[in-house]
C-alpha positions as CSV (number, residue, x, y, z in Angstrom):
1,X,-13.9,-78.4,11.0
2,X,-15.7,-80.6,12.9
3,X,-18.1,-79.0,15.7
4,X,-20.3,-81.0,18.8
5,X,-23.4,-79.4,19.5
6,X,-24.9,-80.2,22.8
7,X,-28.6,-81.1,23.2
8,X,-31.3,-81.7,25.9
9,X,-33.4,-79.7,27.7
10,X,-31.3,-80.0,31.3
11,X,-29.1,-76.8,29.5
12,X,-31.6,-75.5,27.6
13,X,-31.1,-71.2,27.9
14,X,-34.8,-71.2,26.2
15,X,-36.6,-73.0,29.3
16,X,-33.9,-71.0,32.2
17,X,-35.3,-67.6,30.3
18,X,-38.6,-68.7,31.2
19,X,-37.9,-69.7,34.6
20,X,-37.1,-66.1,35.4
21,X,-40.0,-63.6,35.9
22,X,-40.9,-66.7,38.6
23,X,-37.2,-66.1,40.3
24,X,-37.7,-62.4,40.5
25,X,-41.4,-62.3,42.0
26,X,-40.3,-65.0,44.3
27,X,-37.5,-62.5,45.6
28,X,-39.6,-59.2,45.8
29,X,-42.0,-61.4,47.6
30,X,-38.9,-62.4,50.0
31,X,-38.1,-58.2,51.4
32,X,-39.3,-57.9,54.8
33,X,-42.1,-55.4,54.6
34,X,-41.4,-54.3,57.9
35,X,-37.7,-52.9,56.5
36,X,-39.9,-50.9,54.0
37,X,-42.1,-49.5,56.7
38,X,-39.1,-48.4,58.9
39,X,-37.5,-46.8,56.4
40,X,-41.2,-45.0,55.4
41,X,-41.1,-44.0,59.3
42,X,-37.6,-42.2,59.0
43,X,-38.4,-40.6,55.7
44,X,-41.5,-38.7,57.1
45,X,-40.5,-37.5,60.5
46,X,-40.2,-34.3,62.0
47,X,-36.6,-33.5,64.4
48,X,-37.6,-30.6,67.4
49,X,-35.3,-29.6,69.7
50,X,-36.2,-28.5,73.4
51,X,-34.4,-26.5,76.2
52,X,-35.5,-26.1,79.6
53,X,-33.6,-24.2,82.5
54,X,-33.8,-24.5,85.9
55,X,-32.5,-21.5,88.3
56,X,-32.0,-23.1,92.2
57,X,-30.2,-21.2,95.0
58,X,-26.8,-21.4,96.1
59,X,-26.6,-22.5,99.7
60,X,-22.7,-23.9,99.5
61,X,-19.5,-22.0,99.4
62,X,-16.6,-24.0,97.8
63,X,-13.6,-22.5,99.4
64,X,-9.7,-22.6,98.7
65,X,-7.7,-21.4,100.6
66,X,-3.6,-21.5,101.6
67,X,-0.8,-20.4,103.7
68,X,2.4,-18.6,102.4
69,X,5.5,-18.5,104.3
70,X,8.9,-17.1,103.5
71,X,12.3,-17.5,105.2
72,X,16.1,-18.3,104.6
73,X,16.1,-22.0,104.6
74,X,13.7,-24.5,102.8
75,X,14.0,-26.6,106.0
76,X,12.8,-23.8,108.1
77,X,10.0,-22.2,105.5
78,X,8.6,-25.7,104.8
79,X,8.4,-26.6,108.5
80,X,6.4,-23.3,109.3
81,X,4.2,-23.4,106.4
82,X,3.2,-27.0,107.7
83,X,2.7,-25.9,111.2
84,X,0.5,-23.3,110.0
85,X,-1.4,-25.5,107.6
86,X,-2.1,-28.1,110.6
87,X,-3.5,-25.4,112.4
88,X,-5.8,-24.3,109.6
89,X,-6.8,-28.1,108.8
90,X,-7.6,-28.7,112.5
91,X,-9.9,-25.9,112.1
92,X,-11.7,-27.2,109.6
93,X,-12.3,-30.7,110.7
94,X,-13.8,-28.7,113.7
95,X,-15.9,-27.2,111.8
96,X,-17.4,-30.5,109.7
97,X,-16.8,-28.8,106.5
98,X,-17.7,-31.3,103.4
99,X,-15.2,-32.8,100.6
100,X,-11.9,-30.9,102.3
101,X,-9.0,-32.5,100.2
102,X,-5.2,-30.9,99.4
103,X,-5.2,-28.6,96.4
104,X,-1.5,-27.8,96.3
105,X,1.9,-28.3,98.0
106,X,4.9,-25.9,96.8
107,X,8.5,-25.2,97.6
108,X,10.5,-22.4,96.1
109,X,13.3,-21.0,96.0
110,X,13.3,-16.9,96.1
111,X,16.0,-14.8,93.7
112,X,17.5,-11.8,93.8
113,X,19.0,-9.8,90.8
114,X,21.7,-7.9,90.8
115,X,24.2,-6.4,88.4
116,X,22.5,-9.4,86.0
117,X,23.5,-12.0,88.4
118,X,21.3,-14.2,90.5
119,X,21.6,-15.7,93.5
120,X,19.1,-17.2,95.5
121,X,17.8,-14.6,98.6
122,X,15.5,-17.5,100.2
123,X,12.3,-19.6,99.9
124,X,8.9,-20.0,100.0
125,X,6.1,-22.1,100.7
126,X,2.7,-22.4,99.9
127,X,0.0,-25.1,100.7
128,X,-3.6,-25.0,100.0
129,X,-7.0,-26.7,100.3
130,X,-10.5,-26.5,99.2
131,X,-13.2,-27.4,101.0
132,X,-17.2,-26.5,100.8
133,X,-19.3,-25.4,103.8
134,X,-22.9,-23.7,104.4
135,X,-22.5,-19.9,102.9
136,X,-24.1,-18.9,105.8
137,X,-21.0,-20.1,107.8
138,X,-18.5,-19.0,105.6
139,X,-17.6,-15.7,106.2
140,X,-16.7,-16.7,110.0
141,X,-14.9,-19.6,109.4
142,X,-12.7,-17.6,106.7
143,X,-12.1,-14.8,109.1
144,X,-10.9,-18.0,111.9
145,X,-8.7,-19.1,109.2
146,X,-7.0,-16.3,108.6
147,X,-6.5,-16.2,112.9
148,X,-4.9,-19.4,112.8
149,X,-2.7,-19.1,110.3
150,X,-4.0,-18.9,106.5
151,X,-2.5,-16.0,104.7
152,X,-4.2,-17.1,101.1
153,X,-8.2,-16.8,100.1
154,X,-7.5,-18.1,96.8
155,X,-11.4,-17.8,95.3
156,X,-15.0,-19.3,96.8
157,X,-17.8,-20.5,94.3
158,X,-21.1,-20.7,94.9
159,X,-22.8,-24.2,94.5
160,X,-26.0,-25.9,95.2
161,X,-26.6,-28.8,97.2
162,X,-26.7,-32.3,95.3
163,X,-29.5,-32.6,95.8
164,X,-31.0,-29.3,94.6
165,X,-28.9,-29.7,91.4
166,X,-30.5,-33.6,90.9
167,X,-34.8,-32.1,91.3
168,X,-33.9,-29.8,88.9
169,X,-32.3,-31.2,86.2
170,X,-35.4,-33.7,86.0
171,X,-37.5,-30.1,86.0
172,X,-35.1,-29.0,83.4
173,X,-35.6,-32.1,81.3
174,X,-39.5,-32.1,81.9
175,X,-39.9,-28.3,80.5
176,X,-37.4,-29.4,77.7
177,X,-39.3,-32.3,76.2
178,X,-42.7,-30.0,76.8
179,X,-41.3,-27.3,75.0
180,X,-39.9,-30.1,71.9
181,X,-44.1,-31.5,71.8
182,X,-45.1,-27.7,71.5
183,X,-42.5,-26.7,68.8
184,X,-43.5,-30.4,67.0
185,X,-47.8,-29.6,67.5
186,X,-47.1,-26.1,65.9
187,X,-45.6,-27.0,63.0
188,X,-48.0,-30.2,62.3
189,X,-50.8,-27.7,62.8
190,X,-49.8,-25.2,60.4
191,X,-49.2,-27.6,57.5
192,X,-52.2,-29.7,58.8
193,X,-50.3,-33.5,59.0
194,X,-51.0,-35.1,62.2
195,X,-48.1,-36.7,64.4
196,X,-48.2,-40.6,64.3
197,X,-45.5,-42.2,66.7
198,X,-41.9,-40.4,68.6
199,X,-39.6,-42.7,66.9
200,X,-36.3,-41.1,68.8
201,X,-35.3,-39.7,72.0
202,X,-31.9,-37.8,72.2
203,X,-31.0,-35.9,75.4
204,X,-28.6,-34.3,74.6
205,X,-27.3,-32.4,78.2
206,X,-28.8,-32.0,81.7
207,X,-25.8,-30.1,83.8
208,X,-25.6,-27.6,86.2
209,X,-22.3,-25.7,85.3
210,X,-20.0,-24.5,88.2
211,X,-20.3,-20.2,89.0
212,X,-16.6,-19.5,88.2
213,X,-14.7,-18.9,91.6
214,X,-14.4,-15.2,93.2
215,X,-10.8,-14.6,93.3
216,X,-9.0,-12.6,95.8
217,X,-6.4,-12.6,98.3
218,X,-6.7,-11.4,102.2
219,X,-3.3,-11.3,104.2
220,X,-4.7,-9.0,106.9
221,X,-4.8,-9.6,110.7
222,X,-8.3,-9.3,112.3
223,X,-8.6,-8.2,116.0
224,X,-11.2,-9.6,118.1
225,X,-13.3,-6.6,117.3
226,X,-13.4,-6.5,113.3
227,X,-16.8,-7.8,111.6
228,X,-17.2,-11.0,110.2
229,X,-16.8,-11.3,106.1
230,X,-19.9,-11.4,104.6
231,X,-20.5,-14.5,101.8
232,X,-23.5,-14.1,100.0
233,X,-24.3,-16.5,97.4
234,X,-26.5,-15.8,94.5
235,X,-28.4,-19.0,92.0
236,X,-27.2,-21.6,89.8
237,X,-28.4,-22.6,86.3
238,X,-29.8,-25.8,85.5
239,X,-29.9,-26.5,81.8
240,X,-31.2,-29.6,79.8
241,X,-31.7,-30.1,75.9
242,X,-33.5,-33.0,74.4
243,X,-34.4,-33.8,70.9
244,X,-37.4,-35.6,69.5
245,X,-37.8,-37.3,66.1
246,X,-41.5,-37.7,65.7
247,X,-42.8,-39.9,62.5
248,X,-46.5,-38.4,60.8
């Protein structure tokens, strides 16, 4: 059997094997040191978590209200219930009340049962809106409302102003990152490392929830003489959460 061997020192496994420990300094040598430190940063870091909460006063009342009419025809209930519903809408928009919109717009029809068979007796309509206004003014312009027309006080919630809500979410968020440094400086202390750099910020809420609505109806007709309704409003919670990731 004839064999070729292949000579020269271009090929030559003995001279690559020496080549190596060269290749693999030269590529250590290549990782960016400043990956390594990052990753050093992340493995000794500390995660606290804040809260803060804010309590501010309601001055708004968000209102909805309706008006419910009944009759024998759909022509003649839906024509009454918008009469009425002008009326009540004209009031408002005399009274500058803020973010008035339509809630809700319905037509039905009213059944009878008898012997297990139904027939339609009638219909009824019912439109509503919502609207917000100072809770001071409230109970007066619910009570004109009702004089004009509404039949329906379908809940009020108690809200702060925008502007309330906005200073003290940023008071929220302050006491919550104060509270995250103390939690972080306790711990630190009591295993004796000292803090080097915040390497993350996560806020994780700042909201002021919405008081659920009051619910109730009032169909009654007030004289001249009957009281106004008294609205009082009561506080609203600002609360805000943030999360620091602090290296040491």
């Amino acid at each position: 059997m004839n064999r070729t061997v292949l000579s020269g020192s271009r090929f030559n496994a003995g001279n690559l094997l020496k080549t190596l420990p060269f290749v693999l300094v030269a590529c250590i040598s290549c990782v960016d040191p400043g990956l390594t430190e990052e990753k050093q940063k992340m493995l000794r870091t500390l995660t606290v978590t804040g809260r803060g909460m804010e309590s501010i006063p309601t001055t708004l009342s968000q209102v909805n209200l309706g008006v419910e009419v009944q009759g024998k025809t759909a022509q003649d209930v839906q024509q009454e219930a918008a009469r009425r519903s002008s009326a009540v809408v004209g009031l408002l928009k005399s009274r500058n009340v803020d973010k008035l919109q339509t809630t809700g717009i319905r037509l039905n029809p009213v059944y009878s049962y008898n012997n297990n068979v139904q027939r339609i007796t009638g219909y009824g309509a019912t439109n509503s809106v919502s609207f917000r206004i100072a809770t001071e003014k409230a109970g007066t312009l619910l009570d004109e409302a009702v004089k004009v027309g509404a039949t329906q006080i379908n809940g009020i919630s108690f809200v702060a102003s925008d502007e309330a809500i906005a200073q003290a979410q940023k008071q929220a968020l302050r006491k919550a990152t104060q509270e995250a440094q103390q939690q972080a400086d306790a711990v630190f202390a009591s295993l004796g490392f000292k803090s080097k750099e915040i390497v993350s910020i996560q806020v994780n809420n700042a909201n002021a929830p919405t008081p659920p609505p009051i619910a109730y109806r009032s169909t009654a007709k007030l004289s001249a003489e009957d009281a106004s309704t008294p609205v009082v409003g009561g506080e609203q919670e600002v609360d805000a959460s943030v999360t620091l990731q602090i290296s040491y």
